[in-house]
Each structure stands twice: as structure tokens, then as C-alpha cells.
C-alpha positions as CSV (number, residue, x, y, z in Angstrom):
1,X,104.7,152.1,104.2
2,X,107.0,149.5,105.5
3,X,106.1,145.8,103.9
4,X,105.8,143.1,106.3
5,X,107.4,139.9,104.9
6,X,106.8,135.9,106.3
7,X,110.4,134.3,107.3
8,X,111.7,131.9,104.2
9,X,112.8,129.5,107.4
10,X,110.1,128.8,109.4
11,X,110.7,127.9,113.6
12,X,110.7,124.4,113.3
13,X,112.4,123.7,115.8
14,X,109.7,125.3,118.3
15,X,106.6,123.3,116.0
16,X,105.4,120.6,118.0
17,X,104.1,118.1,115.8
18,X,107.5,118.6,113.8
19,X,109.4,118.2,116.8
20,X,107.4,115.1,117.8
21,X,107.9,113.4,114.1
22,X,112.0,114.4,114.9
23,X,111.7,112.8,118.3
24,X,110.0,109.6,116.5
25,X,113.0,109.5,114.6
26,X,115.7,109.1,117.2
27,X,113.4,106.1,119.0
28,X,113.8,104.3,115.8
29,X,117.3,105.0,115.6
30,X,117.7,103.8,119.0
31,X,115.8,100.8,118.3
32,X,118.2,100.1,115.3
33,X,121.1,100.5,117.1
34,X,120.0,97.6,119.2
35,X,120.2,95.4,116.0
36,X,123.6,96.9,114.1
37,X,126.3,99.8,115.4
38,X,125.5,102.8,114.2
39,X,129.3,104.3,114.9
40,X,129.8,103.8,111.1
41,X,127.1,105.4,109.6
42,X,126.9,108.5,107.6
43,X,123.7,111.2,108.2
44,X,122.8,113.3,105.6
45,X,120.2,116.0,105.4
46,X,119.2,119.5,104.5
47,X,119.4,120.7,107.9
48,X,118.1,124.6,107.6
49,X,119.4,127.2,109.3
50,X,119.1,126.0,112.5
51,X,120.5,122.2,112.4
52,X,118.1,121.0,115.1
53,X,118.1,117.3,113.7
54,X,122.1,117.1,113.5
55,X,121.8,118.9,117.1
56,X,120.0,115.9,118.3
57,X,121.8,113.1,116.4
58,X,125.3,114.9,117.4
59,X,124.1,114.1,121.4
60,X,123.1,111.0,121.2
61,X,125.1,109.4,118.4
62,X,128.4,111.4,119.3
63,X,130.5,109.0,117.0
64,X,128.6,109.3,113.6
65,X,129.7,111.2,110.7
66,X,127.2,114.6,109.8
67,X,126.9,116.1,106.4
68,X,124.4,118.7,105.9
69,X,123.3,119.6,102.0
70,X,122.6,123.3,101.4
71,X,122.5,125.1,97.8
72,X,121.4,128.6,99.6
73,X,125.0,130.2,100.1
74,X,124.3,132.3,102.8
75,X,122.2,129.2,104.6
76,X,125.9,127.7,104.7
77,X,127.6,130.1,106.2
78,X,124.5,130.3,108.7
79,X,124.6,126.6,109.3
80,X,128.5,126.7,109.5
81,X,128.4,129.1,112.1
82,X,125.2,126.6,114.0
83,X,128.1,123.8,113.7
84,X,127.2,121.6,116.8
85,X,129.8,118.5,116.4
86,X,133.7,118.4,114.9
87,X,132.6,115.6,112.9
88,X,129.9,117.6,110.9
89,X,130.6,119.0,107.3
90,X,128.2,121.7,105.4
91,X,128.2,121.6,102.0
92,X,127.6,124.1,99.5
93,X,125.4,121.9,97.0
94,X,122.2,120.9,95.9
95,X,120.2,117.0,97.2
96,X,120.4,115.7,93.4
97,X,124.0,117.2,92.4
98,X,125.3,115.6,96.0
99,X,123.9,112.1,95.4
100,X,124.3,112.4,92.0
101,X,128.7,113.1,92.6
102,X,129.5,112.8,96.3
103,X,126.8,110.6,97.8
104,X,129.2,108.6,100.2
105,X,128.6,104.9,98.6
106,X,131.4,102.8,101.3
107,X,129.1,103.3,104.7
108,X,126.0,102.6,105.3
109,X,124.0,105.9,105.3
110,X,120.7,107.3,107.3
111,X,118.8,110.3,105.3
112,X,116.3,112.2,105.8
113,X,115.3,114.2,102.4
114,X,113.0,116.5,103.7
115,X,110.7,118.4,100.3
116,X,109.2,121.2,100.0
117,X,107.8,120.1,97.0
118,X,106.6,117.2,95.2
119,X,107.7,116.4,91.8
120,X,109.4,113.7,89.3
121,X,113.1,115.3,90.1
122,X,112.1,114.5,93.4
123,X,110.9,110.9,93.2
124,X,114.0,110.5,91.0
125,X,116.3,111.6,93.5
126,X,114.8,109.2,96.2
127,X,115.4,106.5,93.7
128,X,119.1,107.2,93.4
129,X,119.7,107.2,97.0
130,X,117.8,103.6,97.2
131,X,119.9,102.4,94.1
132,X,123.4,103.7,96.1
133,X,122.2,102.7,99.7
134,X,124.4,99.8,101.4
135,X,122.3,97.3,103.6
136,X,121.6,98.5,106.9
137,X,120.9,102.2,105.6
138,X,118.1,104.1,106.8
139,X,116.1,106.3,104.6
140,X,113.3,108.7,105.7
141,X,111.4,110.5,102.7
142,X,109.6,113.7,104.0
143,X,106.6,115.5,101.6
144,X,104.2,118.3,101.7
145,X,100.6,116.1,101.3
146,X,98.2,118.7,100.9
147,X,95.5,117.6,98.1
148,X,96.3,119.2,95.0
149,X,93.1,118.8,94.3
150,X,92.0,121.2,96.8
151,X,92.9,124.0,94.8
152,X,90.2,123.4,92.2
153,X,87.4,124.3,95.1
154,X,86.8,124.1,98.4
155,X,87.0,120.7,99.2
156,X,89.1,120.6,102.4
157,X,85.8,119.9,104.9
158,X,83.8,118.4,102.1
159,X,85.0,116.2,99.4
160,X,82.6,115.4,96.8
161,X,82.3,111.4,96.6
162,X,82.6,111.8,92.6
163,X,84.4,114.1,90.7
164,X,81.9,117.5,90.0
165,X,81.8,117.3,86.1
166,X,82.8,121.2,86.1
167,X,85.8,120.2,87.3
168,X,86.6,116.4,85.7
169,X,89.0,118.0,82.9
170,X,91.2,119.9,85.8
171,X,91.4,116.5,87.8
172,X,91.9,114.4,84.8
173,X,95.4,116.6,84.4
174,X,95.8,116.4,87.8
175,X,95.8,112.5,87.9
176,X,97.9,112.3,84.4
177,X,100.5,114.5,86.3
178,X,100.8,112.1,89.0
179,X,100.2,109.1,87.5
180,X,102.7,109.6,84.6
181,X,104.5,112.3,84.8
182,X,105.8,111.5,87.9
183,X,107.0,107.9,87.2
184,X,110.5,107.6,87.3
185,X,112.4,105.3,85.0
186,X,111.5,101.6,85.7
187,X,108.8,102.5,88.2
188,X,105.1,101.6,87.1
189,X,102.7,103.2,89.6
190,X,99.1,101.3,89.2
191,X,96.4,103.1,88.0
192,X,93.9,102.2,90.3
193,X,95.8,104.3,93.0
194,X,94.8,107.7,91.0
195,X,91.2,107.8,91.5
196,X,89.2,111.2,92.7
197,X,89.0,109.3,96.2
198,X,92.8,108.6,96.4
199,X,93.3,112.9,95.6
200,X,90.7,113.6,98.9
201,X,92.6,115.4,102.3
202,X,92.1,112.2,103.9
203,X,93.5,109.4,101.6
204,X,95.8,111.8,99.4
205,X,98.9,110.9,102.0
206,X,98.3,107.4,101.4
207,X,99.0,108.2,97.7
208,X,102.2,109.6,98.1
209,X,103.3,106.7,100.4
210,X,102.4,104.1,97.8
211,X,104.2,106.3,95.2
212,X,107.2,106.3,97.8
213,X,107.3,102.7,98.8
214,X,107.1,102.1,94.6
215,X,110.1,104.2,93.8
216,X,112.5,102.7,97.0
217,X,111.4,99.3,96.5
218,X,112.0,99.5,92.4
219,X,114.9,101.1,93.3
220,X,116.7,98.8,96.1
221,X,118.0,95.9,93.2
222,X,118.1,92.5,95.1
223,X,119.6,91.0,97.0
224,X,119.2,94.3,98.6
225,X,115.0,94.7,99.8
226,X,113.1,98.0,101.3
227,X,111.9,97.5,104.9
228,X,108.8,99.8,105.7
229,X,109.2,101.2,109.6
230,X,106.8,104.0,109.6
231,X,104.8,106.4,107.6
232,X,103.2,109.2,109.3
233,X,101.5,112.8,108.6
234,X,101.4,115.7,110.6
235,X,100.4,119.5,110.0
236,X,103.7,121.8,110.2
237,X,102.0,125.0,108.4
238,X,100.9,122.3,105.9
239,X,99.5,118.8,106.1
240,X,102.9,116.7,105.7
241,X,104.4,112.9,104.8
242,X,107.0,111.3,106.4
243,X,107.7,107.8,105.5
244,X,111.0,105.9,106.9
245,X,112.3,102.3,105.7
246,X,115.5,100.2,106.2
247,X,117.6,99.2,103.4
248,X,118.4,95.7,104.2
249,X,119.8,92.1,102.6
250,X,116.3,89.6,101.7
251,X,118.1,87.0,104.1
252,X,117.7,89.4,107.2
253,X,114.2,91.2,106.1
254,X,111.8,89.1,108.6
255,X,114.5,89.5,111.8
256,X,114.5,93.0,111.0
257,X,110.8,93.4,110.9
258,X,110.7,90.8,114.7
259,X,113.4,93.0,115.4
260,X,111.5,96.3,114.9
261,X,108.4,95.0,116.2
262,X,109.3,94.3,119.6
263,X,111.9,97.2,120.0
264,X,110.5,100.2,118.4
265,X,106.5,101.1,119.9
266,X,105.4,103.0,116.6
267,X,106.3,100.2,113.9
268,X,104.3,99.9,110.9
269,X,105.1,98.2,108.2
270,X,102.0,98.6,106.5
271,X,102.4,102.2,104.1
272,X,98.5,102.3,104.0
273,X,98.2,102.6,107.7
274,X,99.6,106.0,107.6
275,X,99.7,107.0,111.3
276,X,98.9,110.6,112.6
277,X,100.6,113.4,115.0
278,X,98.3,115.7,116.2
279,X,99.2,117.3,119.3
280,X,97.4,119.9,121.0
281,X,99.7,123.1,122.5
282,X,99.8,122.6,126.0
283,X,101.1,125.1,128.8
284,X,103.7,123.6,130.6
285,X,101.3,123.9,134.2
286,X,98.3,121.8,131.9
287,X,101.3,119.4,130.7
288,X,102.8,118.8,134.6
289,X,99.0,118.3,135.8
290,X,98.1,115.3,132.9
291,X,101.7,114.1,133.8
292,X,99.9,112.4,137.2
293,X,97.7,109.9,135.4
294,X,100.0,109.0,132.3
295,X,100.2,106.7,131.3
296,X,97.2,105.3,130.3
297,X,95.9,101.8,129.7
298,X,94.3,102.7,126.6
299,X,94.7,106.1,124.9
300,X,91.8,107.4,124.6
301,X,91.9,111.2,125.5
302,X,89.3,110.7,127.9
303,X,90.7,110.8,130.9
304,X,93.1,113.8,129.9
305,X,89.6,115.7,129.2
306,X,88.4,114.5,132.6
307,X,91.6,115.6,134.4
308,X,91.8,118.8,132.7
309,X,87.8,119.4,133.2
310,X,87.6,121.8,130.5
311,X,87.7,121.3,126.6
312,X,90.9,122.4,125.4
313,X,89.5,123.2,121.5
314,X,86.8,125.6,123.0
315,X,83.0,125.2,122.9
316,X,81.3,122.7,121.2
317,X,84.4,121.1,120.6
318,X,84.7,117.9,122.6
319,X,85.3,115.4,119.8
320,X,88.2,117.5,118.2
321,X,89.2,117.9,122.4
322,X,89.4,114.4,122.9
323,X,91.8,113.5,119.2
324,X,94.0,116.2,120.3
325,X,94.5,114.7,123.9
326,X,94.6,111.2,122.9
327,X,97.5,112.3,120.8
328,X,99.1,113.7,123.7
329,X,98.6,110.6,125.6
330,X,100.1,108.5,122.6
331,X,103.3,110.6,122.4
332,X,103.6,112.5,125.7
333,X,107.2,111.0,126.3
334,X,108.4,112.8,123.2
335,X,105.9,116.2,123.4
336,X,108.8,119.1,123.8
337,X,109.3,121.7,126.3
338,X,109.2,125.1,125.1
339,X,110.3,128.0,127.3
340,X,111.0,131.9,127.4
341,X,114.1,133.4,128.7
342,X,114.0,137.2,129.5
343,X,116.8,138.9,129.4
């Protein structure tokens, strides 16, 4: 009997939340290079097999330099053969060894370290890149953010408000693992963050984000200063973190932030705000009908539910309906097209 096996690179470019988050991205970018010339710059990322970030930056940011970090061999030579720009190199390496010896320390940089995983090498390496980072580099931290804690019982649709005493000696190592074990050298992370709330589906995001912001902003030595610009989750398969700041001098931290206030729509300086993508899959004939009434003055999903006339979630499910639309309505401009070719 033949075993069926699930793909070790998942379709992320054909996710839409993920490809929403990327498209979040670029509009920040854009809204940087308003402020400072990006022709300088250096992007580095673990791209996958399918390089659909560097794809994007390589079309709109033609000039900028493209390295792509792989330690999976045979990923290289797929990525090498993906190649979308002249100026693009594929290295043959893991994230810590390449910041650690060949992290490019005379341009300003923009990377996005994108985990599978959380864990102190991690949080370490995120550190370095702060600690190497020239002002005016962009860094974008993304993390799986699924509760550990969720493994202990089944706690995803109903959190206990205290810890179940059954279970206090299991969360107790949990917490110790985050709280200390995690800490990187010269980084204090404040215990009251670590409570059995902060571990909950809905607030454990928020934990990593102040974990994050602790490590770049320990990490970014003055006169250099860490910029928050936007910390989001989305599902992609899992429930995931992606938190983006600016590397920037003290002297130019506040016309930065005026700066990114008024040019980029999805600012937020604020880590513990972490902002959500949740968009619903939409045919392309439901996407071209809500197209009529958007934008709206206030997105609500209501009048997408209205227009549509149905409940896209199925029965009973009007409240879940309407989150899902008033997504849409927040990020329509950047929801992708998907499409079939036959051959």
C-alpha cells in the first residue's frame, strides 16, 4: 500500500492570509521609500522553494540587492533554478551561520526571518541581526504563535481563567521555559508577562511580541533605537506572528513614527495591539460583485453580508460571517487573485 505523505513546502504562495501579510509588507516598504531610497539596501530571507517574496520585491524594487539563506541543498538548487532577478544570490547556509560570518554589515538591510519554530537560538539570532543592523534597516520577525499550552488539554475554544491544578506542574515548566530559558544574553523579560492568561490562544501572540520587541530593542545599542511598525497574526496552517520595526538613529525616531503614520494605513506602534488577518476565500464572481460597494465608510462586514445576501460561514454562522468580511473589507486592495489554467 502506497503511503500518502504531506508536502515539507507548503503553497504559500496560493494562502491568502499569507499572501495578504506579504502584500502588507511591500505597502510599508513603499511607505519607507517615501522617507529614505531604498536602491541601497540589501533583502535577506529564507525564501523556500518558490521565492515568491523576492519575486515581488525584484518587480517593484528592481535596483535592490537579493540574498536568499537556505541550508536544505537541494532547496538551493530549486531556488536557483526559481532565480527571478540578476542581482539575487542563493546561498547554501544556515540564518545563524550567515549573520553570524556573512551578514552584509556596510548597507542598510531589510529581513524578514520567517521561523518555524520558537526557541532561544532563535531569539538569539534576532538579537544579532538588531546588534549588526545600520540605521534605516528594516527588520520583520515572523513566529508560529500557537499556545503551547494547548497541548496540555483542550483549551483552544475554552481557556480555563486559572490554571486546572492537574495541570499547574506542566504550565509551571512551560512558563520557566519561556520565561528563562528563552532570555537571551542581556535581555530581562518581566515576569508579569508569563502568567496562565498571557499562555491563552488569544493573548499568547501578544507574548511573543513583547518577547520580540525586548530582544530588538536590548539589542539595537544607542544611538541606534527600534521603531515598532506593525505586529500582526494570521492562520497559515497555524496561528502565526509577524512583527516589523525600523532600525533608526534616536534623533529621527518621532519623524519616522509622523512619517509612518500618515503614509503607511496599517501603522501600529503599539506591540500589544497585535492586529489580525482573517480573510474569508472568496470566488473571484463573489470578489467582482463586493468590488461595487468598496470601499466602505466604516468596515464593518455588514454591508458585504447584505450584498452577498447569504452567510458565507454557513448556518448559524453570522457573527463568524461578518469578522471574515470585514476583513475583506479592511484589506480588499491587497486580497490576491488566484486562478486555474488548463492545459
Amino acid at each position: 500500500m502506497s503511503r500518502l505523505s504531506e508536502s515539507r513546502h507548503p503553497a504559500y504562495h496560493l494562502r491568502p492570509n499569507k499572501a495578504v501579510d506579504r502584500f502588507v509588507f511591500l505597502e510599508l516598504l513603499r511607505s519607507l521609500e517615501l522617507r529614505c531610497s531604498l536602491r541601497q539596501h540589501v533583502y535577506v530571507a529564507l525564501g523556500g522553494p518558490f521565492l515568491e517574496d523576492f519575486r515581488l520585491l525584484s518587480q517593484h524594487f528592481p535596483q535592490m540587492a537579493l540574498i536568499c539563506v537556505e541550508q536544505d541543498r537541494e532547496t538551493v538548487k530549486r531556488q536557483r533554478f526559481h532565480m527571478c532577478s540578476r542581482k539575487m544570490q542563493c546561498i547554501d547556509s544556515s540564518l545563524g551561520d550567515f549573520i553570524a560570518t556573512r551578514y552584509p554589515t556596510s548597507k542598510p538591510t531589510i529581513v524578514w526571518a520567517d521561523y518555524t519554530d520558537v526557541n532561544r537560538e532563535y531569539f538569539a539570532e534576532v538579537g544579532d541581526i538588531a546588534r549588526k543592523a545600520l540605521p534605516h534597516s528594516l527588520l520583520r520577525i515572523t513566529f508560529p504563535a500557537e499556545s503551547p499550552v494547548l497541548g496540555l488539554g483542550e483549551y483552544a475554544h475554552r481557556y480555563p481563567p486559572e490554571v486546572p491544578k492537574a495541570k499547574k506542574a506542566a504550565f509551571d515548566d512551560i512558563r520557566r521555559s519561556y520565561e528563562d530559558d528563552m532570555a537571551v544574553d542581556g535581555i530581562v523579560f518581566r515576569p508579569d508577562w508569563f502568567q496562565w492568561s498571557d499562555f491563552s490562544p488569544k493573548k499568547f501572540p501578544r507574548l511573543l511580541a513583547r518577547m520580540l520587541r525586548a530582544v530588538v530593542e536590548g539589542s539595537s545599542t544607542f544611538p541606534r533605537v527600534f521603531l515598532p511598525l506593525h505586529t500582526v497574526k494570521y492562520s497559515d496552517g497555524t496561528i502565526m506572528l509577524s512583527m516589523t520595526g525600523l532600525i533608526c538613529r534616536a534623533e529621527e525616531r518621532d519623524l519616522f513614527a509622523k512619517h509612518f503614520n500618515d503614509h503607511f494605513a496599517f501603522y501600529s506602534p503599539n506591540c500589544d495591539e497585535v492586529d489580525v488577518i482573517d480573510v474569508p476565500t472568496l470566488t473571484t464572481k463573489e470578489r467582482l460583485h463586493l468590488d461595487r460597494i468598496l470601499p466602505t465608510v466604516a468596515a464593518t462586514g455588514e454591508k458585504c453580508v447584505k450584498r452577498l445576501g447569504y452567510l458565507i460561514e454557513g448556518d448559524d454562522s453570522e457573527g463568524a460571517s461578518r469578522r471574515k468580511l470585514q476583513q475583506f473589507e479592511k484589506y480588499y486592495r491587497l486580497y490576491p487573485y488566484f486562478g486555474k489554467l488548463v492545459p
